[in-house]
C-alpha positions in Angstrom: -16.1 34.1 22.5 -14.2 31.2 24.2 -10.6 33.0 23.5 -11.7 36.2 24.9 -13.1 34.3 28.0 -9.9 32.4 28.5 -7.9 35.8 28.4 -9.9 37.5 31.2 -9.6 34.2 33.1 -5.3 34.5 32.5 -5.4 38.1 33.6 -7.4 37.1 36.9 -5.1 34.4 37.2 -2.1 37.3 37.3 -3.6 39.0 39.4 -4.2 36.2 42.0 -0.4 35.6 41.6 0.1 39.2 42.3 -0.3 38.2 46.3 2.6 36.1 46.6 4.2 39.2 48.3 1.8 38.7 51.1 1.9 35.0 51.6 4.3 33.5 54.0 7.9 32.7 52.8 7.9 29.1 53.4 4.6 29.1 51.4 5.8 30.8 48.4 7.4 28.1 46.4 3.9 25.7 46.8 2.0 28.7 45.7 4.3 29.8 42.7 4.3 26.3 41.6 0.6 25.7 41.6 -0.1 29.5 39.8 2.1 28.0 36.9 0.2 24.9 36.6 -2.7 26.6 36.0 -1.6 29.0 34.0 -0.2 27.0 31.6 -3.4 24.9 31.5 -4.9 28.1 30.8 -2.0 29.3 28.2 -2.7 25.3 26.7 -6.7 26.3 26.1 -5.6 29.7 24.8 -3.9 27.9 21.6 -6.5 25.1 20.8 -8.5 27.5 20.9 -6.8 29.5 18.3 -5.8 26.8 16.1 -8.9 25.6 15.8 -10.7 28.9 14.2 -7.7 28.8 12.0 -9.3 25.8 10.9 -12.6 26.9 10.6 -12.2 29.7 8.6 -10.8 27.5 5.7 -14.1 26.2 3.7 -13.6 22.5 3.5 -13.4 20.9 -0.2 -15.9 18.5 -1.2 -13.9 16.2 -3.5 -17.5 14.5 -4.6 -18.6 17.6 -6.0 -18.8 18.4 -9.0 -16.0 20.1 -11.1 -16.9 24.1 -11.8 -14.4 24.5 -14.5 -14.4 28.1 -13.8 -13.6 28.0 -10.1 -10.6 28.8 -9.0 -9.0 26.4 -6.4 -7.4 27.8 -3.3 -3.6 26.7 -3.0 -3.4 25.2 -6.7 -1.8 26.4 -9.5 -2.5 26.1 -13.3 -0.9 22.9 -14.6 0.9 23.3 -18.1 2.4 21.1 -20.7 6.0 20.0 -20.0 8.2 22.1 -22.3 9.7 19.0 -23.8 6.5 17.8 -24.6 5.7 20.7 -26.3 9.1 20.5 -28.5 8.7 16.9 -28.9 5.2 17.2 -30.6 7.2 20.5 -32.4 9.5 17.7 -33.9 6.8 14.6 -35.0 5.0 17.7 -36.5 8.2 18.8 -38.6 9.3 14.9 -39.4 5.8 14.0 -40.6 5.4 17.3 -42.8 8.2 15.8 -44.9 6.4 12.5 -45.3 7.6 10.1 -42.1 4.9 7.8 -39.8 5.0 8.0 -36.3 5.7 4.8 -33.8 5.5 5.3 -29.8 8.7 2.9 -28.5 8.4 0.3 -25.6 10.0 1.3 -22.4 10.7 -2.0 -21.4 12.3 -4.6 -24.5 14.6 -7.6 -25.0 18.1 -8.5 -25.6 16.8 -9.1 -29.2 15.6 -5.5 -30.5 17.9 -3.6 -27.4 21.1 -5.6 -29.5 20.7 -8.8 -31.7 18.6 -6.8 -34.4 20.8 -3.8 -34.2 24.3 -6.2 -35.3 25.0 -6.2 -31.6 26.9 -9.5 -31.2 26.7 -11.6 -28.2 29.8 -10.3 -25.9 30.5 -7.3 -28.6 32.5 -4.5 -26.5 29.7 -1.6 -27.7 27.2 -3.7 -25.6 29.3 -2.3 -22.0 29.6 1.2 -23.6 25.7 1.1 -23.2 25.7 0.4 -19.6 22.2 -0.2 -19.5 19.6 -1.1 -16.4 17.7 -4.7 -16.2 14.9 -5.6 -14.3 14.9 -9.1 -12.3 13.5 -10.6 -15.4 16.3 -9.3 -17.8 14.3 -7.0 -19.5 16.1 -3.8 -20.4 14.8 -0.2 -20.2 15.6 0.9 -23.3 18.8 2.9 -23.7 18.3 4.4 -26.9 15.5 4.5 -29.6 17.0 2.3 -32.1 15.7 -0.8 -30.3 12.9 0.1 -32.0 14.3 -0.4 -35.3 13.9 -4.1 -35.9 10.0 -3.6 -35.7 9.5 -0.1 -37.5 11.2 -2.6 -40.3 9.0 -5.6 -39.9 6.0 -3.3 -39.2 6.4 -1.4 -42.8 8.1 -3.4 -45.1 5.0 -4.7 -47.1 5.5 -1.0 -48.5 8.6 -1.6 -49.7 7.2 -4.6 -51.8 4.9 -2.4 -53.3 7.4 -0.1 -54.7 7.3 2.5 -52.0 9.9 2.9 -49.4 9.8 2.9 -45.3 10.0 6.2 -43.3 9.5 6.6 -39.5 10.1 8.4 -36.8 10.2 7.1 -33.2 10.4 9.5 -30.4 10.5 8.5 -26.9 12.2 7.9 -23.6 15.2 6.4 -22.9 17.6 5.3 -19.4 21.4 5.1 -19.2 23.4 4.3 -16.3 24.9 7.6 -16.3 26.9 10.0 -14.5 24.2 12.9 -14.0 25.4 16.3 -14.0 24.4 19.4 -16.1 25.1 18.1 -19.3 24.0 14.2 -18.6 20.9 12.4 -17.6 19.7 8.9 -16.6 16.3 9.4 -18.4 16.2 11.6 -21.4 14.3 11.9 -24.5 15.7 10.8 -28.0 13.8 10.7 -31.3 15.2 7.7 -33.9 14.5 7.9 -37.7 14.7 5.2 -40.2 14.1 5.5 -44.2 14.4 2.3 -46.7 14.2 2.5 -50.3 15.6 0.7 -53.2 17.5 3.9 -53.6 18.7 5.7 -50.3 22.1 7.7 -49.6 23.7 9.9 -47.1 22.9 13.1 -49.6 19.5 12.6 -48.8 19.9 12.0 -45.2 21.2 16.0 -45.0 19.1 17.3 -46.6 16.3 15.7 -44.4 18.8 17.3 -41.8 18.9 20.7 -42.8 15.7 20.9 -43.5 14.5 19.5 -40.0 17.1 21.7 -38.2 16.3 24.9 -40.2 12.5 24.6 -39.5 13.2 24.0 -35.9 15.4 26.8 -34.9 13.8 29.3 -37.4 17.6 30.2 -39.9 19.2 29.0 -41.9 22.4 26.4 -40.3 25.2 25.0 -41.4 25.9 21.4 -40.8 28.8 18.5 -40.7 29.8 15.2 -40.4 32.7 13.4 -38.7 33.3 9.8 -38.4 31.8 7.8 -35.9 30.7 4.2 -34.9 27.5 2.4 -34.3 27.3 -1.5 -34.7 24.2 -0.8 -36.8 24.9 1.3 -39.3 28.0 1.5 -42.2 29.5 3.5 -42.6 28.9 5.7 -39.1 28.9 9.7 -38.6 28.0 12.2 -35.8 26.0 15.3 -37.2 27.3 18.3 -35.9 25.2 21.5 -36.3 26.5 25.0 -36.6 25.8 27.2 -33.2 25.4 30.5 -34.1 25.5 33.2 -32.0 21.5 33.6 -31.6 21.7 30.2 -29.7 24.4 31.0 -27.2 27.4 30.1 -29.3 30.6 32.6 -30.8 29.7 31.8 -34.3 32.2 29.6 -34.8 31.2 26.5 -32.8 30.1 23.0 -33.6 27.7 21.0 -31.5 27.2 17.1 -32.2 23.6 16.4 -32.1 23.1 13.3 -33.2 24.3 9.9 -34.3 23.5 8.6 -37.9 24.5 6.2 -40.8 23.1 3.8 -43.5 21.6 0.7 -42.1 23.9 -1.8 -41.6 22.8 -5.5 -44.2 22.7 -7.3 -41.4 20.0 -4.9 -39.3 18.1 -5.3 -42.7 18.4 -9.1 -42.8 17.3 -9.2 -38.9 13.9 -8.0 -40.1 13.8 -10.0 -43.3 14.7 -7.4 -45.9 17.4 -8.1 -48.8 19.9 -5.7 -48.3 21.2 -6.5 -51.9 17.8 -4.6 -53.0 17.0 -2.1 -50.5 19.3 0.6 -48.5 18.2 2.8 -46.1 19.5 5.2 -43.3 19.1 5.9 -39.5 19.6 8.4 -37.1 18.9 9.1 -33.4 19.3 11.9 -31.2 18.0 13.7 -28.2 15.8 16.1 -27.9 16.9 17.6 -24.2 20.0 19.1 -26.3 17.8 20.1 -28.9 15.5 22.2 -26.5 18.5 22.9 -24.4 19.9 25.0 -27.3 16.9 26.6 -28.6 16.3 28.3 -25.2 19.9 28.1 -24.1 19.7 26.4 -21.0 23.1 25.4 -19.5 21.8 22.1 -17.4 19.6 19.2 -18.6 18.6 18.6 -14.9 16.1 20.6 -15.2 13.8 19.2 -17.3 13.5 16.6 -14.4 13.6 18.4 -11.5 9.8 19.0 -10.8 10.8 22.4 -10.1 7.8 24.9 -10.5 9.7 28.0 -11.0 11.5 26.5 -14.0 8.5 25.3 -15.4 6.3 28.0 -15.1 8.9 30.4 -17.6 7.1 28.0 -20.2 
């Protein structure tokens, strides 16, 4: 074996070194220097060597091949779904067992649907309080799901003229200019609903509420409103849910989950619905909280971290 060779020719070499006592001492220095040279070629050889059995003994992967399902691969681990995909699809599923469609929001939209259909005037205050991103082309990334609303509207409303009423769901991903720390994110998850009917009021936007929140956490919840403001609703509240003390709370706490209201006329009239006939309501919130609570999690960095070890507890 070439390692074991080089080792006997190392010792040899100490050995040879081992006559320096007997050499003269003006010759000494010359020798010493030229033993060391050698040796380290030899010390050199020693770890190539070494480093390249290492090598060998890992089997080489043939990416061509084909995939054996039932092979495990060395130095990967099982992939999983991303726990706030899981409690996304947890949420369409409970929203479309009371009757609502499902839309899948653009990531990238226009001044029109981020603002102008959601009574967003042009150089309205609320539109800094977004403090959205553009791209070089002025498209925004959305910063919240309701710049879907415009076309869950336009896409539906032909049900409304046949006596039925609109209801829809649209969860996705949304970007903020925000100040990240454990309780804020730049890119987070939101889910918005909208419902239009000839008859539609806040009574029936709770109980849609309870019921969704109750289903979701598994007991029974109290819940609340408090005034609030949105351009695109009127009037405005915040939904506060009761946190109990089975999801980290001292029974006595409130935590606002959500933004909701009834559509505003002129959102209606944007997509070409006669607020004089129809009313409606919307709400949007986020779903980080959401999971954030169920499985009391104290910072929403998390969920985009990439980390492994936080991952893997799902």
């Amino acid at each position: 074996m070439e390692i074991e060779k080089l080792k006997e020719e190392l010792k040899e070499l100490n050995k040879e070194y081992a006559k320096i006592k007997t050499i003269p001492v003006e010759e000494r220095k010359a020798f010493g220097v030229e033993m060391n040279k050698k040796k380290q070629a030899i010390l050199d050889k020693i770890k190539a060597a070494e480093e390249a059995a290492e090598d060998a003994e890992i089997e080489p992967l043939d990416i061509t091949a084909p995939c054996d399902f039932n092979a495990e691969i060395p130095g990967l681990k099982q992939g999983s779904k991303h726990p706030l995909m899981t409690e996304l699809d947890h949420v369409v599923d409970i929203y479309q067992a009371m009757g609502f469609n499902v839309m899948e929001p653009r990531q990238l939209d226009d001044e029109f649907h981020m603002f102008d259909s959601l009574n967003f005037s042009k150089g309205h205050p609320a539109r800094d309080g977004y403090d959205t991103f553009r791209t070089s082309e002025n498209f925004i990334p959305i910063a919240h799901t309701s710049a879907m609303q415009n076309r869950a509207l336009t896409t539906y409303k032909d049900r409304l003229e046949k006596g039925g009423q609109i209801a829809v769901v649209i969860p996705g991903r949304v970007f903020r200019n925000e100040d990240v720390d454990p309780t804020h994110e730049h890119t987070f998850y939101q889910c918005e609903g909208v419902y239009v009917a000839e008859k539609a009021n806040m009574g029936e936007l709770l109980g849609i509420f309870k019921n969704f929140f109750e289903t979701y956490y598994g007991q029974t919840l109290r819940i609340k409103t408090q005034p609030g403001y949105f351009p695109f609703t009127e009037p405005s509240f915040e939904l506060l849910v009761e946190k109990p003390k089975s999801l980290g709370g001292k029974g006595d706490g409130w935590l606002e989950l959500l933004g909701c209201g009834m559509i505003h006329p002129n959102v209606l009239k944007a997509a070409g619905i006669d607020p004089e006939k129809y009313k409606g309501f919307a709400w949007g919130g986020g779903i980080d909280r959401l999971v954030m609570m169920k499985y009391m999690l104290n910072d929403v960095r998390y969920f985009e971290s990439g980390k492994l070890d936080f991952l893997e507890e799902f």
